[in-house]
LUMKOL-802705 format. One record per residue: residue in three letters; residue number from 1; y, z, x of N, C-alpha, C in turn. Coordinates in steps of 0.001 Angstrom, whole numbers, plus 500000, padded with zeros to 6 digits. Layout:
<pts>
residuo; num; n_Y; n_Z; n_X; ca_Y; ca_Z; ca_X; c_Y; c_Z; c_X
Ala; NUM; Y; Z; X; Y; Z; X; Y; Z; X
...
</pts>
This chain:
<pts>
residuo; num; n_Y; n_Z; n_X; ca_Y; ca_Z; ca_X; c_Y; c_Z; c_X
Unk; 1; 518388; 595829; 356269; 517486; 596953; 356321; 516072; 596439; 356038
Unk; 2; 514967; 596961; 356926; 513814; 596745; 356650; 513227; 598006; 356336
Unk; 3; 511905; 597900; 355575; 510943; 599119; 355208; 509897; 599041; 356081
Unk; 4; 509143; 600068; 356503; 507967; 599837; 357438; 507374; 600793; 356819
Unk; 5; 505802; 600457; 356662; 504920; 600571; 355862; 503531; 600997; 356657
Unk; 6; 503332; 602486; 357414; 501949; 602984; 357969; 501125; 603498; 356890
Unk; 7; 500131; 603230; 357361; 498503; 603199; 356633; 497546; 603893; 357908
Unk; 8; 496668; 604468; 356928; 495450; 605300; 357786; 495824; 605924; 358773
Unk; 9; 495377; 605953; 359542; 494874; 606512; 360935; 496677; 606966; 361396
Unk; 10; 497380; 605246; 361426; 498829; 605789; 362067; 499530; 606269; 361193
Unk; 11; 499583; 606528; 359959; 500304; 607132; 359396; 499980; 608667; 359390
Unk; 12; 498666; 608824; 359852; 498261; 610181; 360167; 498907; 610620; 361579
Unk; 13; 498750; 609542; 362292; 499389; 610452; 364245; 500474; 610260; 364203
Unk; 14; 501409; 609101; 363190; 502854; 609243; 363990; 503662; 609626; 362538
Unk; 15; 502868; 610509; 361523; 503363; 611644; 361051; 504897; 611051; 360394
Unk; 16; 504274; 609916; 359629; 505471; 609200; 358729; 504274; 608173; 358286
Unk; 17; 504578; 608038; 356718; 504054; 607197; 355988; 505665; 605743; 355887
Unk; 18; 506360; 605723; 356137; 507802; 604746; 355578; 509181; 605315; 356149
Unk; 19; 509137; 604600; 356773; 510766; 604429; 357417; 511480; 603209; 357191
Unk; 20; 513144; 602969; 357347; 513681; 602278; 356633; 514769; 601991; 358271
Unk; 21; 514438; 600948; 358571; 515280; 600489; 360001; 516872; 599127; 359637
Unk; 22; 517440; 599160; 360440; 518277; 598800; 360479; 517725; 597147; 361124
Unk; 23; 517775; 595850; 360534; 517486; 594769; 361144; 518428; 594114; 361980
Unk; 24; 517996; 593330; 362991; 518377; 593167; 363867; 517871; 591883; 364559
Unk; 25; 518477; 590911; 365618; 517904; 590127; 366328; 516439; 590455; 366972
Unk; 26; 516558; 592080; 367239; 515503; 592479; 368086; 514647; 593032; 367180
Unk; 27; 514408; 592429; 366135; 513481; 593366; 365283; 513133; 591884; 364430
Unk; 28; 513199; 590367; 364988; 513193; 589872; 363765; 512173; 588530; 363984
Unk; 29; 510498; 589393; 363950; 509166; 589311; 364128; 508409; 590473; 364437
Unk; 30; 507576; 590220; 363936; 506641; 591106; 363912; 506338; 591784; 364984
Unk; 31; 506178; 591182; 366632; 505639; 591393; 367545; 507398; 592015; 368293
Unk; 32; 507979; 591363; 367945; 509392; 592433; 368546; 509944; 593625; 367781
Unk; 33; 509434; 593899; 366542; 509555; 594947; 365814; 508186; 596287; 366596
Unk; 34; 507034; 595691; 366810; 506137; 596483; 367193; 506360; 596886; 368600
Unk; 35; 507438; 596155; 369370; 507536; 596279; 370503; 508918; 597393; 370891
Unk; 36; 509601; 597247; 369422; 511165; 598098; 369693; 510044; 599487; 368527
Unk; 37; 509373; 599711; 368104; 508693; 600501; 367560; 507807; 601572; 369336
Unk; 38; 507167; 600895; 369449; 506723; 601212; 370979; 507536; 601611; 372084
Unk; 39; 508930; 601502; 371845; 510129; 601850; 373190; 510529; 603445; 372365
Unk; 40; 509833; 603706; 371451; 510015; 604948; 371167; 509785; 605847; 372339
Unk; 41; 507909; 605483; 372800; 507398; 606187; 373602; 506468; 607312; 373031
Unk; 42; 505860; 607721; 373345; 504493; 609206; 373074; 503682; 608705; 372299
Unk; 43; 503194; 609301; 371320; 502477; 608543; 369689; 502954; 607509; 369478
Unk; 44; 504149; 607055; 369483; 504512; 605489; 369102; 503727; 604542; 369483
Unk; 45; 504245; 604710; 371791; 503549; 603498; 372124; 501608; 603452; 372227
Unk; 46; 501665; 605110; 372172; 499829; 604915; 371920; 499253; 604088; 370743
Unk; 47; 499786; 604432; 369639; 499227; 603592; 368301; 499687; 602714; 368654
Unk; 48; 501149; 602150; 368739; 501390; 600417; 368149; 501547; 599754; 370054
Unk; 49; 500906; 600297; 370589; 501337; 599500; 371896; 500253; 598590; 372409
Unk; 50; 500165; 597537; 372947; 499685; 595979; 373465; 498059; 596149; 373581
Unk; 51; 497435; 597205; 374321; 495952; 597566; 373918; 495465; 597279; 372642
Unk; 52; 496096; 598043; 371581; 496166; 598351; 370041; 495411; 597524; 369455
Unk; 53; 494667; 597360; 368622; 494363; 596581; 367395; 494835; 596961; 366022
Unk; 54; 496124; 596585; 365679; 496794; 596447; 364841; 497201; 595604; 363551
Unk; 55; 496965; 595525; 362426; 497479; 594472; 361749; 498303; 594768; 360941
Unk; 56; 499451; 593872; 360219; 500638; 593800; 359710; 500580; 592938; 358478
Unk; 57; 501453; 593196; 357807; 501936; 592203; 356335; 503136; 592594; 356318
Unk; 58; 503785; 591367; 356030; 505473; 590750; 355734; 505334; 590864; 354274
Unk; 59; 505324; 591489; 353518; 505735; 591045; 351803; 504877; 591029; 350976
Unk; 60; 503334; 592289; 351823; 501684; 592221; 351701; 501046; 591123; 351646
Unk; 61; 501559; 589828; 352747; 500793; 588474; 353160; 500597; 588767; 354534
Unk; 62; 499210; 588817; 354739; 498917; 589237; 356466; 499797; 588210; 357506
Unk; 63; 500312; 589064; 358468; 501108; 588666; 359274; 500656; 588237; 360484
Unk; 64; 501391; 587389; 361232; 500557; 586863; 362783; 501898; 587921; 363429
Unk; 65; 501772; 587981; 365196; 503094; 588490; 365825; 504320; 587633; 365673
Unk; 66; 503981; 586241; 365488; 505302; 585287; 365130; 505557; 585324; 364214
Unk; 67; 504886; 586149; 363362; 505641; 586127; 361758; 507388; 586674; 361827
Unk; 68; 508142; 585618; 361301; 509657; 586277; 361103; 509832; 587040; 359867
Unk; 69; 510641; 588248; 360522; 511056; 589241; 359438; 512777; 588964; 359071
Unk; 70; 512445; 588868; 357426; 514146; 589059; 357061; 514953; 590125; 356672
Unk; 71; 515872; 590349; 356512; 516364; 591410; 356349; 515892; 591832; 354840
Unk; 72; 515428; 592922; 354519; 515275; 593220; 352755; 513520; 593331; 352782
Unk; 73; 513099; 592563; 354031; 511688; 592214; 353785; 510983; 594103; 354204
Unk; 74; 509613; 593788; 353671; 508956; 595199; 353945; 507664; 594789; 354533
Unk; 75; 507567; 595487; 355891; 506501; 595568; 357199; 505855; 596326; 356829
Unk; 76; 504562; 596507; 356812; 503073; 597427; 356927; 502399; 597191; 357967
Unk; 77; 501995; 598330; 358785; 501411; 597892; 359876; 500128; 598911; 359244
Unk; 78; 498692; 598787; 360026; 497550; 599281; 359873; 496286; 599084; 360536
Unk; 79; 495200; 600054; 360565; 494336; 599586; 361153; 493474; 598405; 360232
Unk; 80; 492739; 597856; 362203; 491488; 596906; 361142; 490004; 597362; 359792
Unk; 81; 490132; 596755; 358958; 489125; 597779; 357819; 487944; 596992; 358003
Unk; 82; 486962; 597478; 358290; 485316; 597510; 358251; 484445; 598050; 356972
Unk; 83; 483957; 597251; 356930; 482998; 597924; 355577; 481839; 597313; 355678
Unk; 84; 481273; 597738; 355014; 479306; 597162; 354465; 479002; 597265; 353095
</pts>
């Protein structure tokens, strides 16, 4: 089981702060988790789909798309933060 972890903006449109998925071969990186996240379809693939500017943390250590996920581990995905 993994935890997935929305922040800002997407946790506002796709109307879930944490869900708890079942791990899997197809879920086990970052960029194939965002991609079986996106085969949802509607709000899903608008926020987390290939346009997107998205970023992630494996275990709150920023993640690349090759980052591997283990089972137990907890995903945050979010927008990019700007400040001055």
């Amino acid at each position: 089981m993994i935890r997935i972890r929305y922040f800002a903006r997407l946790r506002e449109r796709l109307a879930t702060s944490e869900e708890q998925l079942d791990w899997s071969a197809d879920t086990a990186t970052v960029a194939a988790l965002r991609q079986h996240l996106c085969a949802r379809g509607g709000v899903w693939a608008e926020m987390l789909g290939v346009g997107e500017t998205v970023l992630a943390a494996v275990d709150q250590e920023l993640a690349r798309p090759d980052t591997p996920i283990q089972d137990g581990q907890e995903v945050a995905f979010f927008p990019p933060v700007t400040g001055g």
